[in-house]
Biopython code that builds the backbone (N, CA, C, O; Angstrom):
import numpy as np
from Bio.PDB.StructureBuilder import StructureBuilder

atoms = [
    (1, "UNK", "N", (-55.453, -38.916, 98.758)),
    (1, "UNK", "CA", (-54.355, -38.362, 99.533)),
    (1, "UNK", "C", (-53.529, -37.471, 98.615)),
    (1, "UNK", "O", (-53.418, -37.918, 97.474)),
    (2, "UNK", "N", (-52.972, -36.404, 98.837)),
    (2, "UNK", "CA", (-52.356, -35.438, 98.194)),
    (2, "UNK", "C", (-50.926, -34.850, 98.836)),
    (2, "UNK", "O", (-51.010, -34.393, 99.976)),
    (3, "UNK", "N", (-49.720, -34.832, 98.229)),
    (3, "UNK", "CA", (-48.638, -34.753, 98.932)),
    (3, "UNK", "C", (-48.656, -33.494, 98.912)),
    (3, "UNK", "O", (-49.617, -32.786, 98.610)),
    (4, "UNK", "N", (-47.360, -33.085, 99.301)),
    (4, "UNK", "CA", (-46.566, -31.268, 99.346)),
    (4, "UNK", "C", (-46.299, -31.444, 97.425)),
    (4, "UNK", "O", (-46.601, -30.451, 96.763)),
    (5, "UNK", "N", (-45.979, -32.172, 96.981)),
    (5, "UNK", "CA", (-44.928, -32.475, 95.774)),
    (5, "UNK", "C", (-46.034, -31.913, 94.935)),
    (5, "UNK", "O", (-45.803, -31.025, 94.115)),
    (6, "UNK", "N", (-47.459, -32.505, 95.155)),
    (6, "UNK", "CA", (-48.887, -32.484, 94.074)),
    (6, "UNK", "C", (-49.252, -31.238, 94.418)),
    (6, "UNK", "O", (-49.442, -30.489, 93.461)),
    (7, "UNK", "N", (-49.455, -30.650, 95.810)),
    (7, "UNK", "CA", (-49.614, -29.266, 96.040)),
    (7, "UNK", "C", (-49.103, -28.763, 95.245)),
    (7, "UNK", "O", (-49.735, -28.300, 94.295)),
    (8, "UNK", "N", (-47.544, -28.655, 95.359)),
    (8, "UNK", "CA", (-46.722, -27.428, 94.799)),
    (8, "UNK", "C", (-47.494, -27.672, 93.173)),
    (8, "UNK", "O", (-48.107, -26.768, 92.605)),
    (9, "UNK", "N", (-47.347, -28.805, 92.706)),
    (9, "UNK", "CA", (-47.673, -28.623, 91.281)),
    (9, "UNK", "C", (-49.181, -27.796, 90.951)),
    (9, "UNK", "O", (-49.331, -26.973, 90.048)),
    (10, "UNK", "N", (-50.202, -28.232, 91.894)),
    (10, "UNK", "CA", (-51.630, -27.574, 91.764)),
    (10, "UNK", "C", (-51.155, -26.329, 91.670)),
    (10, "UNK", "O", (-51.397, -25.792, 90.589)),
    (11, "UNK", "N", (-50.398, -25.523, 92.656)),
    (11, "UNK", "CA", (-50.452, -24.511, 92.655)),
    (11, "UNK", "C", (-49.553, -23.422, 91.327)),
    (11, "UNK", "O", (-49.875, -22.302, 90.932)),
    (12, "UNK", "N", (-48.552, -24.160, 90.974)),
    (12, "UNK", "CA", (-48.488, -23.658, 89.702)),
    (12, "UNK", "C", (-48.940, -23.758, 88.368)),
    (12, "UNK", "O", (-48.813, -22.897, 87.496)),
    (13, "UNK", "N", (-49.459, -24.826, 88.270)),
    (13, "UNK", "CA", (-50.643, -24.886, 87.266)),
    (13, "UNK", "C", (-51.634, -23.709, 87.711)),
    (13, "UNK", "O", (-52.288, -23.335, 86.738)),
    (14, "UNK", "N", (-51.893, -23.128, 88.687)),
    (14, "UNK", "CA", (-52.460, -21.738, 88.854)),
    (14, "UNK", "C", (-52.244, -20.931, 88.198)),
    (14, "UNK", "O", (-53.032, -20.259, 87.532)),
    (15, "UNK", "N", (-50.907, -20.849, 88.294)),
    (15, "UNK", "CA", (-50.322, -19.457, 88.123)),
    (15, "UNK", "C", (-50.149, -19.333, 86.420)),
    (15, "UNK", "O", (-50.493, -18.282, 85.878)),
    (16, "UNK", "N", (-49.617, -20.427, 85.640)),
    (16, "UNK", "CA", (-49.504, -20.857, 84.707)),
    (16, "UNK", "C", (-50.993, -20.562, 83.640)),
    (16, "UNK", "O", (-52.094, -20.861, 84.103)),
    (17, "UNK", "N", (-50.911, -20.114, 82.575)),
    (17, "UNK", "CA", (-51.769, -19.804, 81.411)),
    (17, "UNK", "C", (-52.062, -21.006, 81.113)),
    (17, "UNK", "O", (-51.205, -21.887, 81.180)),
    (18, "UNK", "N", (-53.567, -21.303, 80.659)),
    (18, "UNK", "CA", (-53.922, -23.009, 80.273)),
    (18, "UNK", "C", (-53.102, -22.649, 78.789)),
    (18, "UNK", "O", (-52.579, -21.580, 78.476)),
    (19, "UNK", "N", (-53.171, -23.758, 78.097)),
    (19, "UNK", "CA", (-52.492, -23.751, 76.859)),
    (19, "UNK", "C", (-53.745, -23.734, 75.760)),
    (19, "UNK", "O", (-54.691, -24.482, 76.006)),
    (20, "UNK", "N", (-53.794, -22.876, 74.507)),
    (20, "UNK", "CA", (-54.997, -22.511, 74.203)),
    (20, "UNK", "C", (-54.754, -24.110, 72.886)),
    (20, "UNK", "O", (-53.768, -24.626, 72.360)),
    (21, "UNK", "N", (-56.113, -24.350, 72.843)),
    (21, "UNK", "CA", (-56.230, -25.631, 72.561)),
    (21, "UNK", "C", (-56.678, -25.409, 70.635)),
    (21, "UNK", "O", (-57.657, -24.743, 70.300)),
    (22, "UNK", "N", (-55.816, -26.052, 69.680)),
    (22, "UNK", "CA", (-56.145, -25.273, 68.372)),
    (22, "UNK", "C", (-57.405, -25.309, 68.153)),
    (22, "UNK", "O", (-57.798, -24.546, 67.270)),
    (23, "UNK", "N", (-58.468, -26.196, 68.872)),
    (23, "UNK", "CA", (-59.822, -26.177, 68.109)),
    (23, "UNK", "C", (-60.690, -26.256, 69.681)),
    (23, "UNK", "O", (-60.751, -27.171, 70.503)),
    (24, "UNK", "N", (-61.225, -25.058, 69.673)),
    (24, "UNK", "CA", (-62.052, -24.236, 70.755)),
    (24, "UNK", "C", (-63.454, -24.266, 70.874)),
    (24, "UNK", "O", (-63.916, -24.312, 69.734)),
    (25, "UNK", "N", (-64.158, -24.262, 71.541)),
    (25, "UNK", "CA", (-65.799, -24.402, 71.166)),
    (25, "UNK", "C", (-65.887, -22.521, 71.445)),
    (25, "UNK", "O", (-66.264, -21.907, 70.447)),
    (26, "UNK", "N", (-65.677, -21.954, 72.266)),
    (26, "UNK", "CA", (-65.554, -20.894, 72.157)),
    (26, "UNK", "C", (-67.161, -20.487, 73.225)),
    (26, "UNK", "O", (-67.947, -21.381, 73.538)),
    (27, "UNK", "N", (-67.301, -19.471, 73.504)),
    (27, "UNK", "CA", (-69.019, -19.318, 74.014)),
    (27, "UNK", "C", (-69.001, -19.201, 75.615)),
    (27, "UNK", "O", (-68.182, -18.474, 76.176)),
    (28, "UNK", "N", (-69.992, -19.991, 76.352)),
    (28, "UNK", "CA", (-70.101, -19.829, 77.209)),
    (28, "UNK", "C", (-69.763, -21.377, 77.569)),
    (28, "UNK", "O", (-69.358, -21.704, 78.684)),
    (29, "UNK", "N", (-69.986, -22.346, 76.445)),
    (29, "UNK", "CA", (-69.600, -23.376, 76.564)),
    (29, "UNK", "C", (-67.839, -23.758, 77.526)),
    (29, "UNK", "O", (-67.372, -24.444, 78.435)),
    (30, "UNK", "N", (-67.511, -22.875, 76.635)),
    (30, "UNK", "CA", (-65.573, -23.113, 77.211)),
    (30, "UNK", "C", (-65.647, -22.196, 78.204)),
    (30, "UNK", "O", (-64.578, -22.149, 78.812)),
    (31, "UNK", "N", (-66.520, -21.397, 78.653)),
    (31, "UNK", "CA", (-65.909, -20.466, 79.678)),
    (31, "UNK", "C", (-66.398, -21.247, 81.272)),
    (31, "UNK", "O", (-65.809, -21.184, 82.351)),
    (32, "UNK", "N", (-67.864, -22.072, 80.868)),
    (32, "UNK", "CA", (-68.157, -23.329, 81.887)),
    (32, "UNK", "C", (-67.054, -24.320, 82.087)),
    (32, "UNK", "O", (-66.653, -24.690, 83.190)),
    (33, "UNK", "N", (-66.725, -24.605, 81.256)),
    (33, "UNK", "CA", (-65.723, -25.617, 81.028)),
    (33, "UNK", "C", (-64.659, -25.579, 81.887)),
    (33, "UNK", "O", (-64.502, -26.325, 82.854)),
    (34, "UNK", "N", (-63.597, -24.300, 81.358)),
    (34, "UNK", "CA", (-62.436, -23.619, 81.995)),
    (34, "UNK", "C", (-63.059, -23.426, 83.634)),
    (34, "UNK", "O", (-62.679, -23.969, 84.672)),
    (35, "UNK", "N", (-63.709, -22.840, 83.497)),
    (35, "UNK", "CA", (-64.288, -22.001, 85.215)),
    (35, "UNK", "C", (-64.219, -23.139, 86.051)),
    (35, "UNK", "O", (-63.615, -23.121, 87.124)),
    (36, "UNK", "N", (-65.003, -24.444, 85.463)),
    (36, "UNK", "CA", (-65.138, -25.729, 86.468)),
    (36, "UNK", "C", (-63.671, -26.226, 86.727)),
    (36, "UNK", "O", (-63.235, -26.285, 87.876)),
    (37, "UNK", "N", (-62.945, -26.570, 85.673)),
    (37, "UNK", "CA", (-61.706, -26.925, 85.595)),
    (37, "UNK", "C", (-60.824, -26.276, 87.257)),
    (37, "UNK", "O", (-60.389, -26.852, 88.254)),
    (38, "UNK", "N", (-60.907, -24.690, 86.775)),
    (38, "UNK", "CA", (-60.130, -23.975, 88.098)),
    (38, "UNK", "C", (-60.594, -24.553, 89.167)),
    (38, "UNK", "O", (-59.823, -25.001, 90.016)),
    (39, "UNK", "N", (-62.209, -24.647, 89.313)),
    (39, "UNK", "CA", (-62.595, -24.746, 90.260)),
    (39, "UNK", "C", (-62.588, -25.739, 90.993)),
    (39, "UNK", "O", (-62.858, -25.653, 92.191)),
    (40, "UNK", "N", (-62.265, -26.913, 90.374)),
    (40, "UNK", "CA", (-61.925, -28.259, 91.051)),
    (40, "UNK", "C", (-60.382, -28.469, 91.492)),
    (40, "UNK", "O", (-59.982, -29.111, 92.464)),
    (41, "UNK", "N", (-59.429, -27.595, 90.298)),
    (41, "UNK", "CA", (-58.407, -27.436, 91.010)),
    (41, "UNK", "C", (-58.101, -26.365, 92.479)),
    (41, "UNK", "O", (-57.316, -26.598, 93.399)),
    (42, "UNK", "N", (-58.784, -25.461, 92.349)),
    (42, "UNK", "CA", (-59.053, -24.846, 93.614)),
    (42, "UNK", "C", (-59.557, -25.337, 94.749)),
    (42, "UNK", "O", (-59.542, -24.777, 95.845)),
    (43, "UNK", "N", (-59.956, -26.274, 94.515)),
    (43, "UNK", "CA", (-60.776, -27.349, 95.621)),
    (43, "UNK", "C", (-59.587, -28.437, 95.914)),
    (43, "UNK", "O", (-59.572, -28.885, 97.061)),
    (44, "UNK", "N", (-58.931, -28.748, 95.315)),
    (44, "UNK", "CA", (-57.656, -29.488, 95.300)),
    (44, "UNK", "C", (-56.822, -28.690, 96.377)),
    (44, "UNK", "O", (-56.654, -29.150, 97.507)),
    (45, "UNK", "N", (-56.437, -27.782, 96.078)),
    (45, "UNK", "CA", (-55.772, -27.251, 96.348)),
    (45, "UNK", "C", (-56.127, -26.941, 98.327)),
    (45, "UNK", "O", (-55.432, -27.174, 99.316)),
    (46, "UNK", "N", (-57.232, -26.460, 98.198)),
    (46, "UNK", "CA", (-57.605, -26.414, 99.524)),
    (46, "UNK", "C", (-57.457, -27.233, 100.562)),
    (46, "UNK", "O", (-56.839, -26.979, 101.596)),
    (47, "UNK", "N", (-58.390, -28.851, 100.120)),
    (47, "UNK", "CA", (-58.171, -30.083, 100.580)),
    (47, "UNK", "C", (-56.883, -30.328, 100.866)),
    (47, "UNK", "O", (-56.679, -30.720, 102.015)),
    (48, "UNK", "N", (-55.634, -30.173, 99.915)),
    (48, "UNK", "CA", (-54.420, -30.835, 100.097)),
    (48, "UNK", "C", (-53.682, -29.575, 101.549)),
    (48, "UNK", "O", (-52.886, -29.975, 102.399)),
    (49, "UNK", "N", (-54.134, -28.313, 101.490)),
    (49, "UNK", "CA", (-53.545, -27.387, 102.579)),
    (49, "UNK", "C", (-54.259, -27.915, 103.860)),
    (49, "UNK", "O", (-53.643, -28.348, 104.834)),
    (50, "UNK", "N", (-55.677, -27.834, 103.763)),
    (50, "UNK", "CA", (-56.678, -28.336, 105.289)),
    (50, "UNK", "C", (-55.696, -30.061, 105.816)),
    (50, "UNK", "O", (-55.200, -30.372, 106.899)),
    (51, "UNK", "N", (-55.743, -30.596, 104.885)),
    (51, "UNK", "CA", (-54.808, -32.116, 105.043)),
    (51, "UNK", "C", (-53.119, -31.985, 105.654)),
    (51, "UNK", "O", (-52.516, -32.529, 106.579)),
    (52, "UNK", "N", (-52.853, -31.256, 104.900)),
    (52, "UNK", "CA", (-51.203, -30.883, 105.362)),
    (52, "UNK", "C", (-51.041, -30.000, 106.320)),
    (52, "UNK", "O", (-49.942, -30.026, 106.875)),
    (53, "UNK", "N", (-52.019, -29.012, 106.779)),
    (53, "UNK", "CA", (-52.252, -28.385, 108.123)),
    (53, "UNK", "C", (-52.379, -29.784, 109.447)),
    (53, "UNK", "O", (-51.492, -30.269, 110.149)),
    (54, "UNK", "N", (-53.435, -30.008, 109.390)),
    (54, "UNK", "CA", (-54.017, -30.604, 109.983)),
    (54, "UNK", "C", (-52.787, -31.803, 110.194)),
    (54, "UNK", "O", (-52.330, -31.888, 111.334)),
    (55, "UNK", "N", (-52.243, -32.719, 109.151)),
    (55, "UNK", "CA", (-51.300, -33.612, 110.002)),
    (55, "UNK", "C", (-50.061, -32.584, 110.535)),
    (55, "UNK", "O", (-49.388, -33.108, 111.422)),
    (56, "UNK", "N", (-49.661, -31.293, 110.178)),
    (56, "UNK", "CA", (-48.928, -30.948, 111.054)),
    (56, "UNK", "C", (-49.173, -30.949, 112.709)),
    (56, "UNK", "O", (-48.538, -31.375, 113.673)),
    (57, "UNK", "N", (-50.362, -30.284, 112.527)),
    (57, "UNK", "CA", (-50.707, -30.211, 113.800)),
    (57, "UNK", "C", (-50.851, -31.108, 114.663)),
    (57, "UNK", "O", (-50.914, -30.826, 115.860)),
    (58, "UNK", "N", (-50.926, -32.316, 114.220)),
    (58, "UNK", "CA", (-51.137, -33.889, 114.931)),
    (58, "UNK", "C", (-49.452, -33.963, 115.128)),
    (58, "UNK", "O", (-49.078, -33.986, 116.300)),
    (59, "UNK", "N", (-48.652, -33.992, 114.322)),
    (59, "UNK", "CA", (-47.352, -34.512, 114.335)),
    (59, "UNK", "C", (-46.966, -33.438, 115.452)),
    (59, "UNK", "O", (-46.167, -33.938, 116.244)),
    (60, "UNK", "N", (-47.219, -32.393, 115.694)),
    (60, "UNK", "CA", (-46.961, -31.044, 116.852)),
    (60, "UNK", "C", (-47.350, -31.703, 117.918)),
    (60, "UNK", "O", (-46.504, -32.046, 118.743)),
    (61, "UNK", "N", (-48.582, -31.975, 118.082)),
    (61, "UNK", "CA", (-48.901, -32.584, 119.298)),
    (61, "UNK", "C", (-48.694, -33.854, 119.836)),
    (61, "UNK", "O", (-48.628, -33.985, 121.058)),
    (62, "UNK", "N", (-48.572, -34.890, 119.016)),
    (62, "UNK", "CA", (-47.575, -36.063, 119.259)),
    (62, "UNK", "C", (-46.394, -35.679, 120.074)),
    (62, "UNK", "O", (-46.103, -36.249, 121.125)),
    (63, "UNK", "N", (-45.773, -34.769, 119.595)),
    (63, "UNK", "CA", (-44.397, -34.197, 119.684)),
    (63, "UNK", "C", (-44.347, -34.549, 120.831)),
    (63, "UNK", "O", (-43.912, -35.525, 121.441)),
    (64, "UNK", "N", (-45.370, -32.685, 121.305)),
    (64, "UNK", "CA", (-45.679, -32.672, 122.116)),
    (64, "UNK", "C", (-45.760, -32.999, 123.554)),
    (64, "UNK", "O", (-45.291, -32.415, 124.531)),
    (65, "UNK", "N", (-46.649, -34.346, 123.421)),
    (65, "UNK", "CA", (-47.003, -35.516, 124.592)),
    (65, "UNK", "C", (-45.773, -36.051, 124.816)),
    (65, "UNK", "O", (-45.271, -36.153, 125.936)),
    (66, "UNK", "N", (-45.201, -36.443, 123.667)),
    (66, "UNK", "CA", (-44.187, -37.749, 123.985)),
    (66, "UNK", "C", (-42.970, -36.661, 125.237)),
    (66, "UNK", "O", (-42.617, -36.712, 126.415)),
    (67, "UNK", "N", (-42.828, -36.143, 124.518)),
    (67, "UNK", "CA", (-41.775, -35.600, 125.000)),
    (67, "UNK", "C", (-42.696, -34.537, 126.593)),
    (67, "UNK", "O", (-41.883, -34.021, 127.360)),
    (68, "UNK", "N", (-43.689, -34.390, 126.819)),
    (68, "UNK", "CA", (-44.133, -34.247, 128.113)),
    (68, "UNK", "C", (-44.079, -35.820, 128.972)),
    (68, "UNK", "O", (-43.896, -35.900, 130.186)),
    (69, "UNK", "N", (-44.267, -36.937, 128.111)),
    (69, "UNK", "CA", (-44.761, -38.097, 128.757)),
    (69, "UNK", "C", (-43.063, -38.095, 129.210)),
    (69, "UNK", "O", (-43.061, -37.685, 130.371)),
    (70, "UNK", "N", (-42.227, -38.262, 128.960)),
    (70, "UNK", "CA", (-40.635, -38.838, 129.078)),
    (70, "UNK", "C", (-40.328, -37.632, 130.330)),
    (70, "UNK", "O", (-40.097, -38.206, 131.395)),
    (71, "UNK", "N", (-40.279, -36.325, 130.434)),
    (71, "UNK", "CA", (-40.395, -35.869, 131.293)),
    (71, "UNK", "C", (-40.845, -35.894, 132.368)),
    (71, "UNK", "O", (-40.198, -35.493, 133.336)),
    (72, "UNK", "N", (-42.312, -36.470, 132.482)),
    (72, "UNK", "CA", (-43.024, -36.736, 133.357)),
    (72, "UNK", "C", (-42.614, -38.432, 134.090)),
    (72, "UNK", "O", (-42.944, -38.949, 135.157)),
    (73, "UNK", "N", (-41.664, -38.977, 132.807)),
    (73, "UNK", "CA", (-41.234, -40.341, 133.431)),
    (73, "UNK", "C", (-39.802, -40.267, 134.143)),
    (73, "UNK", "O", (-39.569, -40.997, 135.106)),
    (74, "UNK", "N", (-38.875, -39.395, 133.662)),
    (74, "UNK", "CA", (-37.810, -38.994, 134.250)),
    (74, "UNK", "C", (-38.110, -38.697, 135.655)),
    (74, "UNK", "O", (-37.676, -39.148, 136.715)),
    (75, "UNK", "N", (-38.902, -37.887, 135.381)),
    (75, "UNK", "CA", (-39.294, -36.903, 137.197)),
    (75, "UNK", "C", (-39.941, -38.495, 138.045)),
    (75, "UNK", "O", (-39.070, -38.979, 138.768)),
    (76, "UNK", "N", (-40.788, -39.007, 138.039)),
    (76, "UNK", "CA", (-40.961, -39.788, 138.764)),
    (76, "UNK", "C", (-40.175, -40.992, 139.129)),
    (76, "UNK", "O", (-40.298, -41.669, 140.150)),
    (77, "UNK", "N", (-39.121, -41.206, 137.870)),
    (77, "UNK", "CA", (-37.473, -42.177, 138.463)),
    (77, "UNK", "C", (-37.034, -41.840, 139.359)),
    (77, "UNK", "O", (-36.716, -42.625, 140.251)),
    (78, "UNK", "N", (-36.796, -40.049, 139.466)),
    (78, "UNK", "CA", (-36.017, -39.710, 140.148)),
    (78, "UNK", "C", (-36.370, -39.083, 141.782)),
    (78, "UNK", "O", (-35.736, -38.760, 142.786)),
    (79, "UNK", "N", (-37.604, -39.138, 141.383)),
    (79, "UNK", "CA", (-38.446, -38.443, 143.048)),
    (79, "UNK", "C", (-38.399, -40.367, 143.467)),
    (79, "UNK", "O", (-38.198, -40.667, 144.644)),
    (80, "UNK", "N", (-38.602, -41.539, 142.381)),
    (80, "UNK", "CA", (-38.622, -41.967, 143.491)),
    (80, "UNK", "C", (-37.440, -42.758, 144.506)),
    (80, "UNK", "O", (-37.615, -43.119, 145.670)),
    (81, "UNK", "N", (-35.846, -42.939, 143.444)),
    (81, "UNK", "CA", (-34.808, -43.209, 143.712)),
    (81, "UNK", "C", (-34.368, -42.321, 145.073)),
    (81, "UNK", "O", (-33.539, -42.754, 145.874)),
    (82, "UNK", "N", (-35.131, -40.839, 145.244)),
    (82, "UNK", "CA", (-34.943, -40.394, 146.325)),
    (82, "UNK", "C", (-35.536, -40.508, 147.173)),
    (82, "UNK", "O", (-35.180, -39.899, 148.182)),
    (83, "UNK", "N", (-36.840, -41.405, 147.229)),
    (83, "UNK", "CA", (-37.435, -42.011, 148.125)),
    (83, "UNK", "C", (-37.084, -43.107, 148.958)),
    (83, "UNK", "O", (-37.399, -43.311, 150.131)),
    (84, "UNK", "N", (-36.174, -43.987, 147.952)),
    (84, "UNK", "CA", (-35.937, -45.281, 148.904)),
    (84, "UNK", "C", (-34.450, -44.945, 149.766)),
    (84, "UNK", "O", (-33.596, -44.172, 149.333)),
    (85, "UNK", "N", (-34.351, -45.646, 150.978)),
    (85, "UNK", "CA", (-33.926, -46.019, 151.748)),
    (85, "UNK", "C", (-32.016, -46.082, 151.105)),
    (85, "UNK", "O", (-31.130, -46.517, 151.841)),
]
sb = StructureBuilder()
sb.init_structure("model")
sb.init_model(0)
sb.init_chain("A")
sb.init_seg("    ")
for serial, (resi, resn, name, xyz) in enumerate(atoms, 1):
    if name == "N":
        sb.init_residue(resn, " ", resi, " ")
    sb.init_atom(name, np.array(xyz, "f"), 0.0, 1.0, " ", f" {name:<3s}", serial, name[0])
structure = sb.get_structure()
């Protein structure tokens, strides 16, 4: 599970320069290395937006219902208080 709080941080660790490390392998070795690194944080990053989309959209449509359902319960109190006698 991944919050807004861990997002925001993934995403500036983006933006942010890695910190160059005093003893480097250097090659293609570190450039695999680094590349995977992004790339799992980029995958992070995705997951935690598709996740935080997605319960918005549930919490929207919850909303939603409830507040169609209470409407729909109001209206039938009142059609039927004007029904009786």
């Amino acid at each position: 599970m991944i919050t807004k709080t861990m997002l925001d941080q993934l995403r500036a660790e983006r933006m942010r320069k890695n910190a160059q490390l005093e003893y480097t392998i250097g090659g293609p070795v570190q450039t695999r290395v680094v590349s995977t690194l992004e790339a799992v944080r980029e995958r992070k990053i995705m997951q935690g937006e598709r996740t935080l989309q997605g319960a918005l959209q549930k919490m929207r449509y919850e909303q939603s219902f409830s507040s169609h359902e209470g409407l729909v319960k109001a209206h039938f109190n009142h059609t039927k208080k004007e029904l009786e006698p």
